[in-house]
C-alpha positions as CSV (number, residue, x, y, z in Angstrom):
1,X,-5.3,-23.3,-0.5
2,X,-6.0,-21.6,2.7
3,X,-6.1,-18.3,0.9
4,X,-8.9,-19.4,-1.5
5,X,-12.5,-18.4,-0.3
6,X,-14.5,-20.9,0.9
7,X,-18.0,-19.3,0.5
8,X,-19.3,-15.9,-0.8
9,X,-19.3,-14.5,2.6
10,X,-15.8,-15.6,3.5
11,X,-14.0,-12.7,3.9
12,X,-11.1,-11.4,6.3
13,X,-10.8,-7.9,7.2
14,X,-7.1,-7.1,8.3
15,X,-6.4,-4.5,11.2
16,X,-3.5,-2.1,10.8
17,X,-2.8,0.2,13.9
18,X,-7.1,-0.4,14.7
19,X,-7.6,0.7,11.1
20,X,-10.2,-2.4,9.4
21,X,-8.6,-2.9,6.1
22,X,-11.5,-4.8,4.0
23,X,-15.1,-4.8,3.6
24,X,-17.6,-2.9,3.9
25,X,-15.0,0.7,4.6
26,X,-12.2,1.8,1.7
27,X,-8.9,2.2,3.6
28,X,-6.3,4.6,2.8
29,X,-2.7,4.7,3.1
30,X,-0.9,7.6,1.8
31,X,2.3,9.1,2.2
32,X,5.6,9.9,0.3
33,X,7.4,7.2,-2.1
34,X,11.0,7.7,0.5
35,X,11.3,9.0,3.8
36,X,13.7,12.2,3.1
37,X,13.6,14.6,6.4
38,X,11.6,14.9,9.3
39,X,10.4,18.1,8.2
40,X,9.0,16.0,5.0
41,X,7.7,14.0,7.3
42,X,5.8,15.8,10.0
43,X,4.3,18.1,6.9
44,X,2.9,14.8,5.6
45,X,1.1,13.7,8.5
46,X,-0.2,16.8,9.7
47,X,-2.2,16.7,6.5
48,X,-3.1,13.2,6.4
49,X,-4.5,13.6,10.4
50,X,-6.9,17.0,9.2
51,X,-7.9,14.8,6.0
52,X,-8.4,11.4,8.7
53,X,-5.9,9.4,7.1
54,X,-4.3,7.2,9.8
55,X,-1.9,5.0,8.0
56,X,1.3,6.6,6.7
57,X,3.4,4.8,4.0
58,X,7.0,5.7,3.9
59,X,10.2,3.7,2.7
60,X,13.4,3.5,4.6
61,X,14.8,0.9,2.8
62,X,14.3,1.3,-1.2
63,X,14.8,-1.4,-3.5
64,X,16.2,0.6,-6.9
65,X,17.1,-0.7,-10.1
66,X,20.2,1.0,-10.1
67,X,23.1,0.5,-7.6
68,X,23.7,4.2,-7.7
69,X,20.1,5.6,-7.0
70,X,19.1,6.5,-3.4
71,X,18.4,3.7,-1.3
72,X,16.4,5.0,1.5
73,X,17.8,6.5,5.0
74,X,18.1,2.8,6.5
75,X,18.4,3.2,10.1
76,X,18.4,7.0,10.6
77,X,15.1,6.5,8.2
78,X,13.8,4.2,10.8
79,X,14.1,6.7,13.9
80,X,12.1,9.4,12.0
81,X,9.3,6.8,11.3
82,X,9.5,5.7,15.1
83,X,8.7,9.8,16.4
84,X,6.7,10.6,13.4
85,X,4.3,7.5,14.8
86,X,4.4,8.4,18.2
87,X,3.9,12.1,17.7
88,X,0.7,11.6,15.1
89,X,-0.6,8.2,16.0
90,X,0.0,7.0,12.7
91,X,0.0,3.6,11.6
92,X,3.2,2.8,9.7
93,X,3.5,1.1,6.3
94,X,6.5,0.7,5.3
95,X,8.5,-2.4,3.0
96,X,11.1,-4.8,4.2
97,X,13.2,-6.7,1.8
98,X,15.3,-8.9,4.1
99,X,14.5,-11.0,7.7
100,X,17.4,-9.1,9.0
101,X,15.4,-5.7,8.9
102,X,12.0,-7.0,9.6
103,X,13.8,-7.9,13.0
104,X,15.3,-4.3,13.4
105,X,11.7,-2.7,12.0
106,X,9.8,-4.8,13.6
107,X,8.5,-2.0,16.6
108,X,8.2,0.3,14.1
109,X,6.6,-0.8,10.9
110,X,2.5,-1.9,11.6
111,X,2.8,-3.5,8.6
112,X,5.1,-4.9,6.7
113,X,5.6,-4.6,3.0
114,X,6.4,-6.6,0.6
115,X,7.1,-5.1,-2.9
116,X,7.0,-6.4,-6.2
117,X,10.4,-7.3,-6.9
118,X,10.1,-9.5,-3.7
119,X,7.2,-11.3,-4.7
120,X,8.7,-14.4,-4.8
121,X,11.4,-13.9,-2.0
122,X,10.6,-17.1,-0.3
123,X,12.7,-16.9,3.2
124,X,11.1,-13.8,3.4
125,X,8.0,-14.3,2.8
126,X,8.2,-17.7,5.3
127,X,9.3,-15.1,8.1
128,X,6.6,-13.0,7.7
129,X,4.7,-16.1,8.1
130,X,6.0,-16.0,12.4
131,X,5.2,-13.1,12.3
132,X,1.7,-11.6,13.8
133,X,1.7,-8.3,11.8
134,X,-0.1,-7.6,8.9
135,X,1.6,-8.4,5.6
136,X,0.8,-5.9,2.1
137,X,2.1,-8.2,-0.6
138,X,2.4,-6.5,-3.6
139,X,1.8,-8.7,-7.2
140,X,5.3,-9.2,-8.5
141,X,6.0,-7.1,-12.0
142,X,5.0,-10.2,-14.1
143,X,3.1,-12.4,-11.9
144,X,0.1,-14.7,-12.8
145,X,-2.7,-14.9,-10.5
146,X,-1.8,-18.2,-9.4
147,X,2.1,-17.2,-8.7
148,X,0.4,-14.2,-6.7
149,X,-1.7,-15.9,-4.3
150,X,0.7,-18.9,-4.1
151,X,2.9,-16.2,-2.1
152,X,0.3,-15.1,-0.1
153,X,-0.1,-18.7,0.8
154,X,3.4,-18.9,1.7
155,X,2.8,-16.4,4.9
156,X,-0.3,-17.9,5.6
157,X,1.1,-21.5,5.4
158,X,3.4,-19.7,8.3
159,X,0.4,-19.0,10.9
160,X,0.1,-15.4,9.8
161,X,-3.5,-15.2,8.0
162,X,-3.6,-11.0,8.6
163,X,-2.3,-10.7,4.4
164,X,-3.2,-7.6,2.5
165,X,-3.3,-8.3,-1.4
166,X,-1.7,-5.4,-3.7
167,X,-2.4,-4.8,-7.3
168,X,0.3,-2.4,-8.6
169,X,0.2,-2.9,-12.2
170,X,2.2,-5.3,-14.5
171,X,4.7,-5.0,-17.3
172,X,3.6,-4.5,-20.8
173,X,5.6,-3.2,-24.0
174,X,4.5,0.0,-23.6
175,X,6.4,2.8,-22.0
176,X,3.4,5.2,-22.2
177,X,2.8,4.5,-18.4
178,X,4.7,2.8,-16.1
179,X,2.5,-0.3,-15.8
180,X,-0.7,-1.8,-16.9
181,X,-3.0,-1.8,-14.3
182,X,-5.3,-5.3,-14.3
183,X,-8.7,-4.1,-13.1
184,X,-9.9,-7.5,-14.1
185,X,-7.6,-8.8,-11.6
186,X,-8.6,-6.8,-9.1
187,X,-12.0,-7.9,-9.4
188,X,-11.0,-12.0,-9.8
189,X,-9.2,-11.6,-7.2
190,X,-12.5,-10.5,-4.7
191,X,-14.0,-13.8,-6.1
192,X,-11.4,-16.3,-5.4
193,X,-9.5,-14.7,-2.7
194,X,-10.9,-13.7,1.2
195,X,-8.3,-11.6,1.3
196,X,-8.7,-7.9,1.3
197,X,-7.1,-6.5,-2.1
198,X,-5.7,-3.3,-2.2
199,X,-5.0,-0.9,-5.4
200,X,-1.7,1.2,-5.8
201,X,-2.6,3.9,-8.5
202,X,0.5,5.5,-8.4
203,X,2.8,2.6,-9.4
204,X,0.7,1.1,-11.5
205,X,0.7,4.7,-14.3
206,X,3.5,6.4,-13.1
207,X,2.1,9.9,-13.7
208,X,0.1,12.1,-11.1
209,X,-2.3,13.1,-13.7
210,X,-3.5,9.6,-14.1
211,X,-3.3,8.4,-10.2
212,X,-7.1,9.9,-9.8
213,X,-8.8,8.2,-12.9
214,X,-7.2,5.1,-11.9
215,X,-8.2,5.3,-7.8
216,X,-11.7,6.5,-8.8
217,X,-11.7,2.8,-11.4
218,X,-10.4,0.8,-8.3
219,X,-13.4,2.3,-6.2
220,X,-15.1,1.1,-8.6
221,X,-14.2,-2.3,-9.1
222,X,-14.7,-3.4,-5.8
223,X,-11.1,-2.6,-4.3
224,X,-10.8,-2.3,-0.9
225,X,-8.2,0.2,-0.8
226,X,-5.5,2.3,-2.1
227,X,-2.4,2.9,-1.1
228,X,-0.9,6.6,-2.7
229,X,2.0,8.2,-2.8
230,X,2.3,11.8,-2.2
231,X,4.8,14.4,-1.5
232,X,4.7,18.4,-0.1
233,X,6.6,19.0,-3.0
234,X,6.3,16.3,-5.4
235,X,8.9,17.5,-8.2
236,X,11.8,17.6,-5.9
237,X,11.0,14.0,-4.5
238,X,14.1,12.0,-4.2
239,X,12.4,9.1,-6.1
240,X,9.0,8.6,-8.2
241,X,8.6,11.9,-8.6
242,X,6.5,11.8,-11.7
243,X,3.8,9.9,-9.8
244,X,3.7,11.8,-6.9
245,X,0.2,13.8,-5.7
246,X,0.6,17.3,-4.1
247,X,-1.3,16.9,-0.7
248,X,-4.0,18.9,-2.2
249,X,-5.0,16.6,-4.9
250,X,-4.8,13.8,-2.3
251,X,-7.3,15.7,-0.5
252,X,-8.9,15.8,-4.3
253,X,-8.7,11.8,-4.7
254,X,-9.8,11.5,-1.0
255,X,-13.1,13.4,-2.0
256,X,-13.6,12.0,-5.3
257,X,-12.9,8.2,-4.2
258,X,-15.5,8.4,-1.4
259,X,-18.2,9.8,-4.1
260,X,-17.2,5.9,-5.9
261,X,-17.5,3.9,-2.7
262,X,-20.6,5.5,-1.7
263,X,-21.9,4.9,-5.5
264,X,-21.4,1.2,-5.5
265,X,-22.6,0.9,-1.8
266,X,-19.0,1.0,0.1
267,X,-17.7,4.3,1.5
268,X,-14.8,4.9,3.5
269,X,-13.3,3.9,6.8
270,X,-13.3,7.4,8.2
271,X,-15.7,10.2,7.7
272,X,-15.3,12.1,4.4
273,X,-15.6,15.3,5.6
274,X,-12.4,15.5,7.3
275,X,-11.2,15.1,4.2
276,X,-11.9,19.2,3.2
C-alpha cells in the first residue's frame, strides 16, 4: 500500500497554507466547531494570530445526526471564511461532505476535511484523490486500522499523496465521554503509516475539562498535531458546546502542549512565546 512506510525514515510532512504539518514541529489548528457570524469569526483569529496559530478550523457545512439541528451557514458560511482568510492570512480547515462542494470550496478551504461519518465515502474520497490540496481524514466512529488507512489509500491511489491522518476517538458503551480515544492507535499508526497523524481532543471526550489532559497525552505519544475546537463564548456555541475551549485555555493547552513536545524532543511549529 502506498500509504504504508517503507523505512523508519519514511515520512511525509504535509503543507497547509506554508504551515509543515509532521515531523519534527507540532501543528495546530484551532478554531470554533461552526462558523456562526463574522464577528465570531474575526474574534477567533485575532487571538489565534497573537497566540501564532495560522490555521483556522471552521465548518460551513455540518454533518448532524438530526435533520433538525443546525447545519452550518452553507454558502453565506463560505464568504465569511473567504474574508476572514484574506484579512488574517489564515490557513482554512474546514470539511466537505460532497464533490459538489469541494468544487464550490475549493478557493477557499486549504484543506479539505473529511469527517468521520464520511470515512468510507468512496466518490468522495476518489475526488479528493484529483485534487492537489491537502486532505485531514478523520478515523470513521468504528473504524479498524486497516478500514482507516485503506481510505487514505483511496486519495492517494488518486495522485494526491498530501493526506493528514486524524484520530478522533471511537465508539464504546460508555456515555461517560463522547468517545474513547486510542492512544495506542495513534502511536501504531507513526509505525506503519508515513503519514503525519493528527489528534482531535475535543471530539474524542466531549468535555472541555478533559480536552487538555487528552492534548498534553497526544504530545506525548508522538502525535503530530491537534486540531481544537474553541469558541469566544463556548456555552452559547451553536453546536459542541460541551467540548468547546474558551480562547484562554487554548492559550492554556498551547503552553502546556509545547512543555510535552519539548519533553519528548518535538516542540512546535511556531514559537511558544507568542502563545502568552
Amino acid at each position: 500500500m502506498l500509504v504504508h512506510r517503507s523505512s523508519p525514515t519514511h515520512q511525509t510532512t504535509v503543507s497547509i497554507a506554508g504551515v509543515p504539518v509532521g515531523e519534527p514541529g507540532l501543528a495546530l489548528i484551532a478554531g470554533p466547531c461552526a462558523a456562526e457570524s463574522e464577528r465570531q469569526l474575526r474574534t477567533v483569529a485575532e487571538r489565534l494570530a497573537l497566540m501564532g496559530i495560522q490555521l483556522l478550523r471552521a465548518g460551513v457545512y455540518k454533518p448532524r445526526t438530526s435533520p433538525y439541528s443546525f447545519q452550518g451557514l452553507q454558502e453565506p458560511g463560505l464568504e465569511l471564511l473567504r474574508i476572514i482568510k484574506r484579512d488574517y492570512g489564515l490557513g482554512i480547515v474546514s470539511e466537505v461532505m460532497s464533490v459538489a462542494q469541494l468544487d464550490r470550496a475549493y478557493d477557499v478551504f486549504d484543506c479539505f476535511q473529511v469527517g468521520s461519518r464520511n470515512m468510507q465515502n468512496f466518490e468522495l474520497l476518489k475526488a479528493l484523490g484529483q485534487t492537489r490540496k491537502p486532505v485531514l481524514l478523520k478515523r470513521g466512529l468504528a473504524a479498524t486500522i486497516e478500514e482507516f488507512l485503506g481510505a487514505a489509500e483511496y486519495i492517494v491511489a488518486g495522485g494526491n499523496a498530501q493526506v493528514i491522518l486524524c484520530e478522533r476517538g471511537i465508539r464504546s458503551f460508555d456515555p461517560a465521554t463522547r468517545n474513547v480515544l486510542d492512544l495506542g492507535a495513534v502511536a501504531l499508526l507513526k509505525r506503519l503509516t508515513h503519514l503525519p497523524v493528527l489528534v482531535d481532543p475535543s471530539h474524542a471526550t466531549g468535555r472541555r475539562d478533559l480536552v487538555l489532559p487528552a492534548a498534553r497525552a497526544a504530545a506525548a505519544v508522538g502525535a503530530d498535531g491537534l486540531i481544537v475546537e474553541c469558541h469566544p463564548t463556548p456555552e452559547q456555541s451553536v453546536s459542541d458546546a460541551a467540548q468547546a475551549l474558551s480562547l484562554d485555555d487554548l492559550a492554556q493547552l498551547v503552553t502546556e502542549v509545547s512543555a510535552v513536545a519539548q519533553a519528548v524532543g518535538r516542540g512546535l511549529s511556531y514559537p511558544v512565546e507568542r502563545a502568552a
